[in-house]
ROLUM-298897 format. One line per 5 residues: number of its first residue (from 1); for each residue y, z, x of N, C-alpha, C. Coordinates in steps of 0.001 Angstrom, whole numbers, plus 500000, padded with zeros to 6 digits. Each point is the difference from the previous one (the first is absolute). Layout:
<pts>
NUM) Y/Z/X/Y/Z/X/Y/Z/X | ... .
</pts>
This chain:
<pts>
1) 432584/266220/871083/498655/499444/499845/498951/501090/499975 | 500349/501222/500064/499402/501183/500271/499039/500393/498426 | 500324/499254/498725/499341/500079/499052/498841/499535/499049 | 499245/499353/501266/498912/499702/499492/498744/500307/499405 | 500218/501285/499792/499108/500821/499129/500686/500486/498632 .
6) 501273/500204/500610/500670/500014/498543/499892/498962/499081 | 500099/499966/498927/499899/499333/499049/500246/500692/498772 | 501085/498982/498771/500157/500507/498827/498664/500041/499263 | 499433/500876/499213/498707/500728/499335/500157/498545/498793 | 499272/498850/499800/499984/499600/498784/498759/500251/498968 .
11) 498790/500747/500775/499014/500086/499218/499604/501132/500961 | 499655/501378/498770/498792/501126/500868/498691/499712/499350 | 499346/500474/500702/498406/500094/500085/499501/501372/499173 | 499399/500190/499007/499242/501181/499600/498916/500109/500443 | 499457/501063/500771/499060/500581/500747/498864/501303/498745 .
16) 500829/500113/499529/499193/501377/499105/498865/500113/499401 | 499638/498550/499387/498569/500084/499556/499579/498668/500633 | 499380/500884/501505/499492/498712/500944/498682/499944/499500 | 498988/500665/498913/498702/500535/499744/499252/498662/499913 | 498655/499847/499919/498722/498777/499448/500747/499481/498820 .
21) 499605/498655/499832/500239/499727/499139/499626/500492/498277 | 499085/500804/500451/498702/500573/498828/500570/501032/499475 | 501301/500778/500870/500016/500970/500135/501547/499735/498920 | 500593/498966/500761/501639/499976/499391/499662/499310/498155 | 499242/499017/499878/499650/500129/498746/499681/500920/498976 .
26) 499432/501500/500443/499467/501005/499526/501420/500614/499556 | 501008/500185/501176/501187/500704/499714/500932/499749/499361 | 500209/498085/500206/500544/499264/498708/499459/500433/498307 | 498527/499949/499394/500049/500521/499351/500187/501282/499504 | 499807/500901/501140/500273/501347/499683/501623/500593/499614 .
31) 500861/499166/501033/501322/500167/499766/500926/499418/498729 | 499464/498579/500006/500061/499391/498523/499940/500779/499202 | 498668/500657/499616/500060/500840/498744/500588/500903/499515 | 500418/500987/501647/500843/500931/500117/501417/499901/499893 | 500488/498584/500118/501345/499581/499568/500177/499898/498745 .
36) 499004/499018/499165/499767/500187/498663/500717/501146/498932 | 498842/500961/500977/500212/501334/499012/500822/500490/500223 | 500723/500182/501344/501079/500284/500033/501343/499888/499577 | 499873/498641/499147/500865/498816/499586/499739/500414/498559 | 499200/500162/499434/499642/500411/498418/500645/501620/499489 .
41) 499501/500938/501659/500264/500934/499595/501360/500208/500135 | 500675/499705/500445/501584/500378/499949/500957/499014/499412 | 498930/499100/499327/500998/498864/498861/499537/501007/498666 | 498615/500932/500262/499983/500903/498541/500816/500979/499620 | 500462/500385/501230/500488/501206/500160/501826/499474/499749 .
46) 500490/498870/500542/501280/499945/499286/500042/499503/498787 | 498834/499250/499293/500350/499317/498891/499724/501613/498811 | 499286/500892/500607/499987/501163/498799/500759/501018/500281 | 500894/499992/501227/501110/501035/499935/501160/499139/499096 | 500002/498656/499972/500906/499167/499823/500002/500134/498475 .
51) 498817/500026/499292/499464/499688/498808/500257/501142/498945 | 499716/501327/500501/499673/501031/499608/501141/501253/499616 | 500920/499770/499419/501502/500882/500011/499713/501041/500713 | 498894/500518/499551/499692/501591/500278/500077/500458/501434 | 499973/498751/500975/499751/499945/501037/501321/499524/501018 .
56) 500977/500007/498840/501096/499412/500705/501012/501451/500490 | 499284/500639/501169/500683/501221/500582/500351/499561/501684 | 500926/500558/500556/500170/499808/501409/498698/500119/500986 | 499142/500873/499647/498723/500095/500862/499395/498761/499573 | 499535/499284/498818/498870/498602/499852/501450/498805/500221 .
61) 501456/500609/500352/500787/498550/500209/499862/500022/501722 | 499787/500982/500661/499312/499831/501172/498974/499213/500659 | 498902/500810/499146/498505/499529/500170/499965/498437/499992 | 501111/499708/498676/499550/498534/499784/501004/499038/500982 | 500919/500475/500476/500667/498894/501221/498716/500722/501417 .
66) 499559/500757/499672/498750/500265/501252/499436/498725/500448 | 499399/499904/498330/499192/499372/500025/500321/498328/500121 | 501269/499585/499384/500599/498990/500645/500057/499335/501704 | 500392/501222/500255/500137/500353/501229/498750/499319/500817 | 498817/500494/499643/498784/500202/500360/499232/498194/500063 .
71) 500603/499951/498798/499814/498896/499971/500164/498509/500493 | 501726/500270/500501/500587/499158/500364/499276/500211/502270 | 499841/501124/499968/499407/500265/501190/498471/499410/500230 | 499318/499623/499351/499091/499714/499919/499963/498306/500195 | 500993/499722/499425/500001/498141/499771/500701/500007/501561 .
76) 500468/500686/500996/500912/499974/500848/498786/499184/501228 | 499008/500913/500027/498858/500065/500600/498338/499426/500053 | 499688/500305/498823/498763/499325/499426/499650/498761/500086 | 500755/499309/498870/499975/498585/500299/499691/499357/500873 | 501113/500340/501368/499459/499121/501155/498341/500536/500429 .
81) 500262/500992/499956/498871/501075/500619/498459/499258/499652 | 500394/499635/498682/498598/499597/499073/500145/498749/500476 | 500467/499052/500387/500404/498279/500337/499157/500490/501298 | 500671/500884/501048/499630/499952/501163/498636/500031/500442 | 499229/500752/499146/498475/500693/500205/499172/498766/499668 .
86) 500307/498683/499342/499367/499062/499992/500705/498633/501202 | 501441/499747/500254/500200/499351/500680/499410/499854/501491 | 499957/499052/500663/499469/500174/501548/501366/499893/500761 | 500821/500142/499281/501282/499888/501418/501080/501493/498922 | 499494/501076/500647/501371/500840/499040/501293/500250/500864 .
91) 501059/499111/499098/501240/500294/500574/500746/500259/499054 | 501232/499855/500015/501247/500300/499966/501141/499212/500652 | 500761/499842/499327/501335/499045/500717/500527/501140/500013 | 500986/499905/500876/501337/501265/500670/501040/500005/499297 | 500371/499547/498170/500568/499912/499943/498886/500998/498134 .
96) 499090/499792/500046/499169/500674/499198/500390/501107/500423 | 499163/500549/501629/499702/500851/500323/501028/501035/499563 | 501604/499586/500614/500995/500514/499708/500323/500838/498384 | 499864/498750/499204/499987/500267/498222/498861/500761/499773 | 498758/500414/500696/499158/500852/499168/500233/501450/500810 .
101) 500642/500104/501037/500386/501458/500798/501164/500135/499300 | 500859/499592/499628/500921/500282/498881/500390/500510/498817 | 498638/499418/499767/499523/500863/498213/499654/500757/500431 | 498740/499698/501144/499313/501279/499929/500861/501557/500130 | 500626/499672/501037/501240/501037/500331/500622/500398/498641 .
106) 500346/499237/499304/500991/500004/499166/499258/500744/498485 | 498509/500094/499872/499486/500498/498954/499209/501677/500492 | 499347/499429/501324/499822/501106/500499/500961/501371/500086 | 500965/499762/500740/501176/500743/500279/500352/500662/498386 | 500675/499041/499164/500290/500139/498461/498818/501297/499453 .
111) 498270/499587/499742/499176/500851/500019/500210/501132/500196 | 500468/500393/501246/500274/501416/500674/501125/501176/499512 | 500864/498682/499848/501338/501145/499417/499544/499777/498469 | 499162/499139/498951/499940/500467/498858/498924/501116/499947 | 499229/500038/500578/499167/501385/500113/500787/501242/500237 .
116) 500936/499928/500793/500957/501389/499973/500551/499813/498746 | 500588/499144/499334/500481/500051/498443/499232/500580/498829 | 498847/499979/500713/498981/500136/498543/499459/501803/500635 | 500224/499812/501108/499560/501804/499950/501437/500880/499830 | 501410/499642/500215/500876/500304/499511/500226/500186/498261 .
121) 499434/498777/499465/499953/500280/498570/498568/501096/499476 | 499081/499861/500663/499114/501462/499504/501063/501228/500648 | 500439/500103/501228/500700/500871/500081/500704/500973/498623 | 501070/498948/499554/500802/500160/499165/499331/500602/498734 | 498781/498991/499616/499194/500333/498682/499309/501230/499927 .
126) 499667/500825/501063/499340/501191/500171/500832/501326/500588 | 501107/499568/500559/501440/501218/500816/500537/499650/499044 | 500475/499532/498665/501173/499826/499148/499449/498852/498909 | 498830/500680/499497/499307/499009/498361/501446/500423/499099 | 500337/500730/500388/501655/500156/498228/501097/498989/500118 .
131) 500411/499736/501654/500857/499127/499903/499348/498781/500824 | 498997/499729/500063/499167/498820/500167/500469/498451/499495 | 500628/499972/498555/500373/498760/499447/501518/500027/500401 | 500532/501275/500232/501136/499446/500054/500691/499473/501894 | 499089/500715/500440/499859/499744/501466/499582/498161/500335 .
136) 498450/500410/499696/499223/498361/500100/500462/498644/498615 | 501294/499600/500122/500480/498851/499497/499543/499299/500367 | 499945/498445/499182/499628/499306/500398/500747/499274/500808 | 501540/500516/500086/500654/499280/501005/499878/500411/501170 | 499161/501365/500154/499763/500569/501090/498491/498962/500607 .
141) 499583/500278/499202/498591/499125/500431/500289/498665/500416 | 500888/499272/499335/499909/498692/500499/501014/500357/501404 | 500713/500477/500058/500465/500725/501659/499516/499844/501000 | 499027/500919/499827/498727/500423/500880/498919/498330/500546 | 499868/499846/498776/499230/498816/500108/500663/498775/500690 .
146) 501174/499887/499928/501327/499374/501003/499856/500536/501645 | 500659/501012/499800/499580/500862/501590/498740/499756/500718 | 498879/499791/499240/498607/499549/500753/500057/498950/499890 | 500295/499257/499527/499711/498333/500477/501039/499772/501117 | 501426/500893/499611/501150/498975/501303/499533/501245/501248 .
151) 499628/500630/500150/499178/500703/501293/499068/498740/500631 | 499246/499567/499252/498922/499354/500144/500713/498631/500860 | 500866/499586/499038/501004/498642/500315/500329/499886/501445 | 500729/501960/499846/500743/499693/501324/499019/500202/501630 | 499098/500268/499720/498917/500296/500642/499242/498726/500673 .
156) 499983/499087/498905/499733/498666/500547/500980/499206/500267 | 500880/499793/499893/500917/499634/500167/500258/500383/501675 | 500372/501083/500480/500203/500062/501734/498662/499568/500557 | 498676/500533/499448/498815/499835/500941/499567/498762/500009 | 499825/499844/498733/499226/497821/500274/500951/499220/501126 .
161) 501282/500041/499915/501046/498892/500678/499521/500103/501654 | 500286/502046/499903/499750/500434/501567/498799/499433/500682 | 498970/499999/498800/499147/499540/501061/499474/498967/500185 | 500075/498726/499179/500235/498816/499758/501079/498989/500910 | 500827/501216/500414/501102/499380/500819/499229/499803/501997 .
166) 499032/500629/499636/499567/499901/501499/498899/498872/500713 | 500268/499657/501255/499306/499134/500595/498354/500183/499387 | 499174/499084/499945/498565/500435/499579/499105/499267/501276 | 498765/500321/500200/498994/499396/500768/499711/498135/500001 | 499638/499564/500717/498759/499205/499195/499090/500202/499368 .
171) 499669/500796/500682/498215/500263/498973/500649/500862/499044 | 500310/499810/498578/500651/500692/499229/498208/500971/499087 | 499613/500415/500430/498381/500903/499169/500591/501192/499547 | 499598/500277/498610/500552/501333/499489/498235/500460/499627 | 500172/501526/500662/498788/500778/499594/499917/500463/499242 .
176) 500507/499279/498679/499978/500389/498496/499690/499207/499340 | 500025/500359/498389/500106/499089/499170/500934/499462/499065 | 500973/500767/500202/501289/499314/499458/501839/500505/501310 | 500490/499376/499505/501314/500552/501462/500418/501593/499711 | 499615/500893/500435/500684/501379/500651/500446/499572/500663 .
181) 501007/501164/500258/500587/500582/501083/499805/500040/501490 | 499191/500964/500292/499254/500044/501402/499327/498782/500343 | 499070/499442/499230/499211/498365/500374/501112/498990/500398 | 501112/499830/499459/500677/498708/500360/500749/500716/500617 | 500525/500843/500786/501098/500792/500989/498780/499356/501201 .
186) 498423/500503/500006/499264/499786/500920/499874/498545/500591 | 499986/499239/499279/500508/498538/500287/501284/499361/501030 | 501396/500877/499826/501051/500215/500382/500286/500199/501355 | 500826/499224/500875/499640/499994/501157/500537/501488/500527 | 501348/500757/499269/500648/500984/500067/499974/501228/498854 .
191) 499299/500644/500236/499424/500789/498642/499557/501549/500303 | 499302/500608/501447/500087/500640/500220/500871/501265/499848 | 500961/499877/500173/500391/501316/499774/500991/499683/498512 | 500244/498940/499517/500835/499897/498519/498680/500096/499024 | 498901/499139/500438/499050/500903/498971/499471/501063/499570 .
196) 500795/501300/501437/499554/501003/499600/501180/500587/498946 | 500923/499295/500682/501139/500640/499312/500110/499643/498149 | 500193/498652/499934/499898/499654/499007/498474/500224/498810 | 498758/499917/500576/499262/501361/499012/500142/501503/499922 | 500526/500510/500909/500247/501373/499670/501249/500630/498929 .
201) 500971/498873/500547/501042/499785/499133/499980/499866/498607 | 499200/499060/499812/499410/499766/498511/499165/501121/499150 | 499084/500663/500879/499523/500569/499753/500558/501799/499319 | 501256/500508/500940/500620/500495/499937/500974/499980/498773 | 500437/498725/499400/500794/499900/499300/499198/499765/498691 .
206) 498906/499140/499574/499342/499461/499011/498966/500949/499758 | 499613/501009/500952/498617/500838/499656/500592/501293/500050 | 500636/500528/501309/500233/501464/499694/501021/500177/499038 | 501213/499530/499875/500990/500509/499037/499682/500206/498899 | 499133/498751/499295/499088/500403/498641/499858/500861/499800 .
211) 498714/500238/500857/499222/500904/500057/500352/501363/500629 | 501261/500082/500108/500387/501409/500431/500640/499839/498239 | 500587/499444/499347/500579/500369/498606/498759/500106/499100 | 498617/499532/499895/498730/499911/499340/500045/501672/500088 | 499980/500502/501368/499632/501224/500305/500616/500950/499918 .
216) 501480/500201/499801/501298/500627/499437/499442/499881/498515 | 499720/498673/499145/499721/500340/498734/499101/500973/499792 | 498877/499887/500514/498625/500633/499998/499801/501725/500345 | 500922/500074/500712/500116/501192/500623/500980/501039/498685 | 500981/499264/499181/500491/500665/498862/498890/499738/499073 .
221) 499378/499488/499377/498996/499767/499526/498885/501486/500385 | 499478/499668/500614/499371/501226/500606/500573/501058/499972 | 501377/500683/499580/500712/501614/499851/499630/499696/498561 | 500340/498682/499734/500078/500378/497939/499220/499911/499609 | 498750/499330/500431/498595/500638/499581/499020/501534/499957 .
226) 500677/500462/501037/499566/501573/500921/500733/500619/498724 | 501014/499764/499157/500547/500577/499278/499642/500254/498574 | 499314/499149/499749/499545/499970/498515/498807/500745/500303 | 499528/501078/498850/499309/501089/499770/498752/499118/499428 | 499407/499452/499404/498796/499506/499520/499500/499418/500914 .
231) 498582/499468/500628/499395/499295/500362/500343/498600/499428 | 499638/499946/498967/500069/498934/499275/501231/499138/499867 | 500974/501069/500285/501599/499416/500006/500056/499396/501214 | 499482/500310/501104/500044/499383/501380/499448/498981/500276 | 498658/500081/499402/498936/498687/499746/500857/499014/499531 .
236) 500793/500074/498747/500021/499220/499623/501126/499050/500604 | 500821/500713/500577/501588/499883/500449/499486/499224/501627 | 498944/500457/500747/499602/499069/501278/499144/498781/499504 | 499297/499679/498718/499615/499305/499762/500712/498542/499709 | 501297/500482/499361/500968/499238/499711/500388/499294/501647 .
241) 499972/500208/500771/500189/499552/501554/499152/499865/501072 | 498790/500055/499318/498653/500072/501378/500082/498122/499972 | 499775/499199/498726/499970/498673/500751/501226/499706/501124 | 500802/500153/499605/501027/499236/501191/499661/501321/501012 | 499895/500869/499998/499056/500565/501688/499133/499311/500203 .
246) 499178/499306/499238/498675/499621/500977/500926/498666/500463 | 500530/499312/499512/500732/498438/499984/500659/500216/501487 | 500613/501356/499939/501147/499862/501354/499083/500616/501161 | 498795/500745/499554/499092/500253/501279/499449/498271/500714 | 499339/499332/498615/499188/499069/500684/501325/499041/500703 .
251) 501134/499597/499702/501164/499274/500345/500436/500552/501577 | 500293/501375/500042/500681/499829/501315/498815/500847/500796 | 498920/500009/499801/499083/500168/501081/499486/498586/500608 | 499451/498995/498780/500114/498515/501109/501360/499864/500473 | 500971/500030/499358/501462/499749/501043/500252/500730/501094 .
256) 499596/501460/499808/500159/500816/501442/499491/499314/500928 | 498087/499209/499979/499742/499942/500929/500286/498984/500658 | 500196/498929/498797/500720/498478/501074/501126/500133/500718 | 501418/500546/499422/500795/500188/500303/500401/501449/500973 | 499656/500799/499964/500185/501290/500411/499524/500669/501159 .
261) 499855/498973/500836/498829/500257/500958/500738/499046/501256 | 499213/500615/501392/500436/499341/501445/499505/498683/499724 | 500479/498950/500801/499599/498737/500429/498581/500318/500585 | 499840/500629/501093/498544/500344/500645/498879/500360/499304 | 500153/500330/498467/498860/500171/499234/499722/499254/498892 .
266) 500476/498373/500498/499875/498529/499022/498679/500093/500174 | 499538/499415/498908/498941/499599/499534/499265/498862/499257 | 499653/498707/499894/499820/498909/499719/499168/500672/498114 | 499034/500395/500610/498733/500218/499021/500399/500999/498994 | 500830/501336/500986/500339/501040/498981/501091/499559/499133 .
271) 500934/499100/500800/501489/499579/499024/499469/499009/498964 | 498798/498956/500148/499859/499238/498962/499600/501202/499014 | 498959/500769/499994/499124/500711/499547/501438/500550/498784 | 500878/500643/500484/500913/500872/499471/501345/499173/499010 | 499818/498557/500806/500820/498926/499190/499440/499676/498921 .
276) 498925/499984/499597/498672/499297/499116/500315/501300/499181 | 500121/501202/500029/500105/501239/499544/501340/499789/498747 | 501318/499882/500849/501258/500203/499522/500382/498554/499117 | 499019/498755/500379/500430/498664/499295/499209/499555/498738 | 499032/500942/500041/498982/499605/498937/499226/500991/499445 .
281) 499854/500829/500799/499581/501371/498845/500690/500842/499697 | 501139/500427/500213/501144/501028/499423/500704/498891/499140 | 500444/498945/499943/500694/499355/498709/498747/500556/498697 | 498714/499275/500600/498614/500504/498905/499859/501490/499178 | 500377/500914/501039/500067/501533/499706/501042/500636/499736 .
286) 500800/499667/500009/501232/500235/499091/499906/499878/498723 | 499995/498951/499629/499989/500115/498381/499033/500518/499781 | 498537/500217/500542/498887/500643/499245/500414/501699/499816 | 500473/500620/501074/500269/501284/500353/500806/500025/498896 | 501364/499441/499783/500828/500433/498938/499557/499965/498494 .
291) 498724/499152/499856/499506/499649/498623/498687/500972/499818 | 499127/500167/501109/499053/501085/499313/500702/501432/499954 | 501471/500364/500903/500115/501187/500335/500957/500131/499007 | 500288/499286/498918/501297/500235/498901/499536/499489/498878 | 500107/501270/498874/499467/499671/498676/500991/499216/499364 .
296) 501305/500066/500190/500722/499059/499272/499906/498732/500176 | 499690/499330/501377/499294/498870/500152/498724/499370/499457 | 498915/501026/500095/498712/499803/499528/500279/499833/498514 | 500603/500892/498998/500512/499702/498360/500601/498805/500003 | 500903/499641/500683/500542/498662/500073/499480/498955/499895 .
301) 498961/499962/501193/499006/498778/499797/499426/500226/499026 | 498826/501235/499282/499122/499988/499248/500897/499497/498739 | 500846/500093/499804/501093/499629/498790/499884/498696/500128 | 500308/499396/500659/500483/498155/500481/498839/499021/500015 | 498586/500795/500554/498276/499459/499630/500032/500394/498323 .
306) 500056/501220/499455/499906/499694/498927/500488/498936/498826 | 501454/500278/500260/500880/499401/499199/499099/498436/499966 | 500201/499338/501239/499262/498649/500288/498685/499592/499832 | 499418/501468/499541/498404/499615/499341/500135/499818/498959 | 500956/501111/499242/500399/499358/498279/500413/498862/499380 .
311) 500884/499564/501246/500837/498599/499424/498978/499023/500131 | 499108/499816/500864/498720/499283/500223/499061/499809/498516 | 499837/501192/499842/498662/499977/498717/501098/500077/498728 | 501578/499903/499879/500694/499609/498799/500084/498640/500157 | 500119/499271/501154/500001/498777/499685/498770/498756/500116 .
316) 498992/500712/500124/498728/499626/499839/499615/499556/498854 .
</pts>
């Protein structure tokens, strides 16, 4: 009889945008729009890598499951997010909650190891442009692109169950706006020391390993640049790889800090602040970064507006 506080979780509480009402309307439209474009820009960006032969190389067959990627991460989250900021009761059933820490896990995680894929393939394209095609197959690519999603798989796969499997509160309140990690462990009557374990764990496996191979690429990258005698040869050869640097700076610096960090330096305001960061403006800045920072993209589109202005005033 000792369990009367226990209770199975059938509905959590979202806490994250407790703001005025004046205030959550403002952010509904602001986020709306920002989903929008976010939603336009990386449906542009696969329909003209998709479209465009010229563009059909292992680096834009990347970019464009990125951007898939990006996408499908976005619908993971938003949605409710945007429902919530107008509802007066924001919840979640425990059986949601479960299915959206799942994806999330499961696209997030995926994200991480395709970013080491894509600085592995500049690797290759700049330490070895001669045998570049015969290296980067496309059976290699679709490989790779395998390896990051079943990372991702298996990633959610142990963590959602683990922690789903545990006793929860009554007062089920998450100080977020959609189910992490740390917020619903905090709920948990037993979580203390498996939540440390199990984010560091994650963290360890989904952020540093990457990102120790991002940085193995980068670091050969950096001898074979030091090597070429022109300015201009170097320019041009880091240029070819500065977007996915900025992509994997802005990516695992919000991930460092949610994940990468003591329990004792949680933060309600700073973690929304940094969630709002990684769920809705890096899907946004991604595709922009890869499209103003790559002329073969920018020709692409200007090709695809044209073409579609002509067919317009021929069939006029």
């Amino acid at each position: 009889m000792g369990n009367n506080n226990q209770t199975l979780a059938t509905d959590f509480i979202f806490l994250g945008f407790s703001s005025p009402a004046e205030l959550q309307k403002l952010l509904l439209v602001v986020f709306l729009l920002l989903h929008l474009v976010t939603l336009s820009m990386n449906t542009t960006v696969m329909i003209i890598i998709w479209v465009d032969r010229s563009l059909h190389t292992p680096m834009y067959f990347f970019l464009c499951v990125l951007s898939f990627s990006e996408t499908c991460y976005t619908f993971v989250i938003v949605p409710k997010m945007l429902v919530d900021l107008i509802a007066e009761r924001k919840t979640i059933s425990f059986l949601g909650c479960a299915v959206q820490m799942y994806f999330f896990l499961f696209l997030g995680c995926s994200h991480s190891f395709l970013l080491a894929a894509m600085g592995y393939d500049r690797c290759i394209a700049i330490c070895h442009p001669l045998h570049y095609n015969r290296i980067m197959t496309w059976r290699v690519c679709a490989q790779l692109v395998v390896a990051s999603a079943l990372s991702g798989f298996l990633v959610a796969q142990v963590v959602t169950p683990l922690i789903f499997c545990l006793p929860f509160q009554t007062s089920r309140k998450l100080n977020h706006f959609f189910c992490d990690i740390s917020p619903v462990l905090r709920v948990a009557f037993t979580h203390t020391n498996l939540s440390e374990a199990i984010i560091f764990t994650l963290g360890i496996s989904v952020l540093t390993i990457p990102l120790m191979l991002i940085l193995i690429s980068y670091l050969f990258i950096v001898l074979a640049i030091l090597q070429i005698p022109s300015t201009a040869g170097r320019h041009k050869a880091f240029s070819t790889c500065s977007a996915h640097l900025i992509v994997v700076v802005v990516h695992y610096g919000c991930a460092s800090f949610i994940y990468l960090r003591p329990d004792s330096s949680y933060s309600l305001d700073q973690d929304a602040l940094i969630s709002v960061t990684y769920t809705i403006l890096t899907p946004l800045l991604n595709p922009m970064i890869y499209s103003l920072r790559n002329k073969d993209v920018k020709m692409a589109l200007q090709k695809a507006i044209g073409k579609n202005i002509l067919s317009q005033k021929v069939f006029q």
